[in-house]
Structures are given as C-alpha cells and as structure tokens.
Backbone as CSV, one residue per row, in Angstrom:
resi,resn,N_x,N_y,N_z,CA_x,CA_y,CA_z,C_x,C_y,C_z
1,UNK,7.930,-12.173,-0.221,7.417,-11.684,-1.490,6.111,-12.413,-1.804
2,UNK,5.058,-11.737,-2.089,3.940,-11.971,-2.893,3.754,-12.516,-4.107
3,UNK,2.854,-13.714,-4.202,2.623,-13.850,-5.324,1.653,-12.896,-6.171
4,UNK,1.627,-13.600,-7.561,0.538,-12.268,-8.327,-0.628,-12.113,-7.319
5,UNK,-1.165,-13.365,-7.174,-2.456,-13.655,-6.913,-2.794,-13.007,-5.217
6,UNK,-1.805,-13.070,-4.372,-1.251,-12.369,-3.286,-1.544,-10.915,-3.223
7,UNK,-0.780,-10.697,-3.810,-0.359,-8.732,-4.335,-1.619,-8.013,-5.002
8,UNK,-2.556,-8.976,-5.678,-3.815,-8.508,-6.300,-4.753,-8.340,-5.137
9,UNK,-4.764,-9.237,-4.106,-5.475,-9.472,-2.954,-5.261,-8.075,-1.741
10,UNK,-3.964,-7.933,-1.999,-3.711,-7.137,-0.654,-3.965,-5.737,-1.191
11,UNK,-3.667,-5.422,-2.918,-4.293,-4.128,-3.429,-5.360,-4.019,-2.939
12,UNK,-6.161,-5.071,-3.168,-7.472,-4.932,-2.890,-8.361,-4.741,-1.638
13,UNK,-7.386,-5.381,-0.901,-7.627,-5.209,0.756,-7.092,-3.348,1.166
14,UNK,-6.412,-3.151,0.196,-5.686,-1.526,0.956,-6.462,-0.687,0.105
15,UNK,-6.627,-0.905,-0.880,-7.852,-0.050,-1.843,-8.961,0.294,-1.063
16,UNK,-9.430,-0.198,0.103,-10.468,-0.269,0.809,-10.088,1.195,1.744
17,UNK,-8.919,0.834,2.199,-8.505,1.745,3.141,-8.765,3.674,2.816
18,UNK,-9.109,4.570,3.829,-9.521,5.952,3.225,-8.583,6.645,2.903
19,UNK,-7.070,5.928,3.572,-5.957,6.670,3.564,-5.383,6.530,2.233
20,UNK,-5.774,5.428,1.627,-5.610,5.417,-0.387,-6.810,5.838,-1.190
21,UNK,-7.696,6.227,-0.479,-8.634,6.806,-1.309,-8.949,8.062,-1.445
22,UNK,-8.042,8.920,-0.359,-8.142,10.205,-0.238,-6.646,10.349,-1.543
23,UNK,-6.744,11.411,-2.273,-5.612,11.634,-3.140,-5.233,12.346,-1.987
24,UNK,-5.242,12.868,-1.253,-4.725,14.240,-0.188,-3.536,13.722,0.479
25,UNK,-3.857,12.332,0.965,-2.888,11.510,1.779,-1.856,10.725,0.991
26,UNK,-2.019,10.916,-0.307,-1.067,9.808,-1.109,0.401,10.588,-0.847
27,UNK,0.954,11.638,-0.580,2.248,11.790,-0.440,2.320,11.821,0.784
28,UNK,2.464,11.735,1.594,2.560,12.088,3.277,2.210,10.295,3.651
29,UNK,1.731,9.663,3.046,2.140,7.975,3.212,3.375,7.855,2.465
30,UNK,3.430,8.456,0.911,4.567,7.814,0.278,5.918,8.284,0.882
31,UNK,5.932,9.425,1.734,6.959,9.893,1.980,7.512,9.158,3.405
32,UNK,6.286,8.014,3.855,7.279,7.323,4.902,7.999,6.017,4.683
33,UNK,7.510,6.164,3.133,8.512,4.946,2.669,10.029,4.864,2.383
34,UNK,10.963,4.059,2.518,12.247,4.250,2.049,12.362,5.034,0.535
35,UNK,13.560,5.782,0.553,13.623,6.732,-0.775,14.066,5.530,-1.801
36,UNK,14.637,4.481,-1.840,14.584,3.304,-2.887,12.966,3.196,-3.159
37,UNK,11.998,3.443,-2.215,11.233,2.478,-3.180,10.082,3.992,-3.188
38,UNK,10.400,5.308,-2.934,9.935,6.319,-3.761,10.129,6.785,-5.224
39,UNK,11.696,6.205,-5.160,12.048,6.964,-6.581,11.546,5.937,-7.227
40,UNK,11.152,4.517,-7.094,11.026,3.766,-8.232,9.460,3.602,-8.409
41,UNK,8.689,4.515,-7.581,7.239,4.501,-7.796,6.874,5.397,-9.274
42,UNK,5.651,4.856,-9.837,5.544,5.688,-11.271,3.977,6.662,-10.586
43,UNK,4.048,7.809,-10.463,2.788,8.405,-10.423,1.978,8.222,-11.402
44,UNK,0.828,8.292,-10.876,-0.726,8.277,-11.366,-1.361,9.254,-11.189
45,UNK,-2.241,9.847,-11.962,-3.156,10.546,-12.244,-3.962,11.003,-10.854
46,UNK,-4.242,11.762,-10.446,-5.204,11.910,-9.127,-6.094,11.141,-9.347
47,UNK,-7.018,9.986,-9.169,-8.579,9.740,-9.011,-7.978,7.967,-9.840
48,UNK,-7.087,7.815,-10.050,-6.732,6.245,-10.226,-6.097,5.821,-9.188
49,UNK,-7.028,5.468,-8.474,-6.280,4.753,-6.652,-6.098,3.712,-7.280
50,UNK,-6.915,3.021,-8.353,-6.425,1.089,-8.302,-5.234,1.346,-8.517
51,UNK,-5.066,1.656,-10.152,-3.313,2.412,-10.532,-2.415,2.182,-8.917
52,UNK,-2.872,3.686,-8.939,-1.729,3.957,-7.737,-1.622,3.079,-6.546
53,UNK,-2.654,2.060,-5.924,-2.273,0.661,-5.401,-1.696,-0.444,-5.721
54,UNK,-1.919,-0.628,-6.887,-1.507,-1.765,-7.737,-0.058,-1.606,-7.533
55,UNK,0.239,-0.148,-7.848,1.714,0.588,-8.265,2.623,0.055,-7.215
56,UNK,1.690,0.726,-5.632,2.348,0.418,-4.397,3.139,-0.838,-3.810
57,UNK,1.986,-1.667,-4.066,2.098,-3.166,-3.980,3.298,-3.507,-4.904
58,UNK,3.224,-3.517,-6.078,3.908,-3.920,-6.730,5.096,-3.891,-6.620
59,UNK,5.336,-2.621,-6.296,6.547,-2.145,-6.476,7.579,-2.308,-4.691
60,UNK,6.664,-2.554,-3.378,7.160,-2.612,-2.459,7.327,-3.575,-2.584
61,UNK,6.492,-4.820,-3.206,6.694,-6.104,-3.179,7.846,-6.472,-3.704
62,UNK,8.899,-5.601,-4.622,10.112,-5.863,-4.955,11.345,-5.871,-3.991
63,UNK,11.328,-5.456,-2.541,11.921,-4.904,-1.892,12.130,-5.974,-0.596
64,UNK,12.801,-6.342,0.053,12.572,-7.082,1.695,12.195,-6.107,2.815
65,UNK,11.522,-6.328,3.396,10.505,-5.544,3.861,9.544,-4.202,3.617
66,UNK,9.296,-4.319,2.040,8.836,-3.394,1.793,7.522,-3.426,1.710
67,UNK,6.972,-4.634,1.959,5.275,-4.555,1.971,5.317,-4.164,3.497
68,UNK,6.111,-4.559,4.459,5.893,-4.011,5.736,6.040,-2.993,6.232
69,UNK,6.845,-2.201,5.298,6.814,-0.723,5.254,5.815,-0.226,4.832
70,UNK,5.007,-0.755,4.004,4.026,0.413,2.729,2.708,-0.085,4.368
71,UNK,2.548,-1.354,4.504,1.329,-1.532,5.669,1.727,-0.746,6.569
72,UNK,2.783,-0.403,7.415,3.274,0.636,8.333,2.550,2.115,8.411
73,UNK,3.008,2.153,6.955,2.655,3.595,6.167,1.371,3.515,5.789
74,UNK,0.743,2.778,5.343,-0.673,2.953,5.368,-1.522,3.237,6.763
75,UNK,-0.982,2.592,7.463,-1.668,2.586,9.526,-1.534,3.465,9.689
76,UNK,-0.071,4.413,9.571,0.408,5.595,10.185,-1.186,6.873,9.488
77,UNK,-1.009,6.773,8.081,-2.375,7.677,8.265,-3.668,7.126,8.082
78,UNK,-3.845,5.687,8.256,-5.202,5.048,8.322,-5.648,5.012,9.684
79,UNK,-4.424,4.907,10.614,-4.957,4.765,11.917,-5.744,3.284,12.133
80,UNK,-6.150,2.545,12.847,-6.793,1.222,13.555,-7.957,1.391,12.966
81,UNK,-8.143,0.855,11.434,-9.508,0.641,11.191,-9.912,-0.943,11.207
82,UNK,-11.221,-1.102,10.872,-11.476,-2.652,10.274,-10.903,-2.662,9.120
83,UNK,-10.359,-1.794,8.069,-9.831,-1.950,6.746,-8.335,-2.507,7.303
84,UNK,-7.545,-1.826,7.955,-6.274,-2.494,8.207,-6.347,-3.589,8.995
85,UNK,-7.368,-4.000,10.022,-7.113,-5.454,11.000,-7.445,-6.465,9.555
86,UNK,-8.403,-5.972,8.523,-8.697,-7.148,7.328,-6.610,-7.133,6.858
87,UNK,-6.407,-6.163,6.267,-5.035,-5.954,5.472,-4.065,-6.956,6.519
88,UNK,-4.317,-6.669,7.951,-2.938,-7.616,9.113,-3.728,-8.779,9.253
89,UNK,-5.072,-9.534,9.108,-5.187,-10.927,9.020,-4.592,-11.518,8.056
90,UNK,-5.018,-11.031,6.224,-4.719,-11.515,5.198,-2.697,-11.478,5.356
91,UNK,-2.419,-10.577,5.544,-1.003,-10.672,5.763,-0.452,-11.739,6.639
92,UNK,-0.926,-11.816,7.857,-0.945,-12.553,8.830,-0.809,-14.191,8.157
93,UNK,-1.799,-14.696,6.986,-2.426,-16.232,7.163,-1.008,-16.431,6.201
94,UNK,-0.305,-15.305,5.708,0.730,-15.704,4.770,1.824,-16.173,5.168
C-alpha cells in the first residue's frame, strides 16, 4: 500500500500515460480489473482524467494487489511506452 505522497506520485506518473488520457480506453482498462475494485470505482465526467486517476489509484490502492492490477491494466492498453518503464521504475524503488 501507498502512501498519500506515493499514490499522488504514481497518479501522476499514469496521468502521463495515453491509455488514461484517451476517455475511449477508460472502460476496456477498467474492465480488466477485478469486479471488487470496479464496483467500488466512482465515475467521472469524460475530460477529468486527474479525477478519474486519482480515483484509480486510490481506490486500487485499497486492495492487495490492486495497484498491480490497475499497472497490468494500464500496459495491457498502453503497451511498452517510456510513460510505463517511468510508472515500473517509480514502482520498482518502492
């Protein structure tokens, strides 16, 4: 589990990513998450990615292995960018 200061960091590192910045892709990531930590996501508005990252984080961060699911799910439609090797260092130094 993440601290605040953690969880603000890694929003910020996945905020980067196109696969949270496209609204197009936000269900087809959320849907490879476990259904515990779908139903307890709160939707956002189309065009509030911080929102809806913040949300992500937050809320996987409640879970045991659920930040490693939501990074999973972010790769699966981010694919091998420099945005995710930044997201698996910062994860990594933790």
């Amino acid at each position: 589990m993440l601290d605040r200061t953690d969880a603000d960091r890694l929003a910020e590192l996945l905020e980067a990513c196109a696969a949270l910045l496209d609204v197009d892709r936000w269900e087809p990531l959320i849907a490879r998450l476990p259904m515990e930590i779908r139903l307890r996501l709160v939707r956002t508005r189309p065009g509030a990615v911080r929102l809806f990252v913040l949300n992500l984080v937050d809320t996987c961060n409640l879970y045991v292995g659920g930040l490693g699911g939501l990074v999973e799910a972010v790769r699966h439609v981010e694919g091998d960018t420099a945005q995710m090797q930044a997201v698996d260092d910062f994860l990594a130094e933790r």
